[in-house]
C-alpha positions in Angstrom: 0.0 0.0 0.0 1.1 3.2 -0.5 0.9 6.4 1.4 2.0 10.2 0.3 1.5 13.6 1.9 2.1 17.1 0.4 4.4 19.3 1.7 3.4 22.6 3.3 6.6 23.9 2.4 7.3 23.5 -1.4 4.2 21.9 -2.2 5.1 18.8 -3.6 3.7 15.3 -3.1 5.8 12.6 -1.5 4.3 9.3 -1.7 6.0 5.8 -0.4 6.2 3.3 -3.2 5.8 -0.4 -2.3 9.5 -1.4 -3.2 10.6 1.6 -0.5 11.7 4.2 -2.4 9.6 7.5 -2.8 8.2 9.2 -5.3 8.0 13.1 -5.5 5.3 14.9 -8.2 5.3 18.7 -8.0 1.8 19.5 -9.5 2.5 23.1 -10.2 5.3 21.7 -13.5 3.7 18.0 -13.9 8.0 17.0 -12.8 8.7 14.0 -10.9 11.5 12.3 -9.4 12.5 9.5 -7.4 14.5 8.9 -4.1 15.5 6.2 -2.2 15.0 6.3 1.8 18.2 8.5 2.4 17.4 11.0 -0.3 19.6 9.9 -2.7 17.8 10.5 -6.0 17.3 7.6 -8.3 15.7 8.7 -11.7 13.0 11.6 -12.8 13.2 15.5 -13.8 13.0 16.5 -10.0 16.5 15.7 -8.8 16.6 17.3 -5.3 13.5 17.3 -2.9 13.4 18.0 1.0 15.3 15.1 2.5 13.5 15.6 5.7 10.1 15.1 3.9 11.9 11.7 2.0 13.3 10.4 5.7 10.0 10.2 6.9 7.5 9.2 4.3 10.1 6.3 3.4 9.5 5.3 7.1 5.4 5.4 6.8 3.9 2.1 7.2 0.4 1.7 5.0 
C-alpha cells in the first residue's frame, strides 16, 4: 500500500512506493522524481526534494 503527503513547504507530493523508495510529483510543473529512503535521488526530472520530507515518508507504514 502506499501512502504520500504534500508538503506545506514546497508543495510537492511525497508518496511511499511499495519497493521503498519514494516518489515526489510537483503539481505546479507536472515533474517528478524519485529517491530512495536517504534521499539519494534515483531517476526523474526533480533531482533534489526536502530530505527531511523523504526520511520520513520512506518510514510510513500503510
Amino acid at each position: 500500500m502506499t501512502v504520500s503527503r504534500t508538503s506545506a513547504i514546497d508543495g510537492r507530493v511525497y508518496t511511499r512506493q511499495e519497493d521503498g523508495t519514494v516518489a515526489v510529483h510537483d503539481p505546479a510543473t507536472g515533474k517528478s522524481g524519485r529517491f530512495r529512503g536517504n534521499g539519494r535521488w534515483i531517476d526523474g526530472e526533480i533531482r533534489d526534494a526536502d530530505p527531511h520530507m523523504i526520511d520520513f515518508v520512506a518510514l510510513l507504514k500503510g
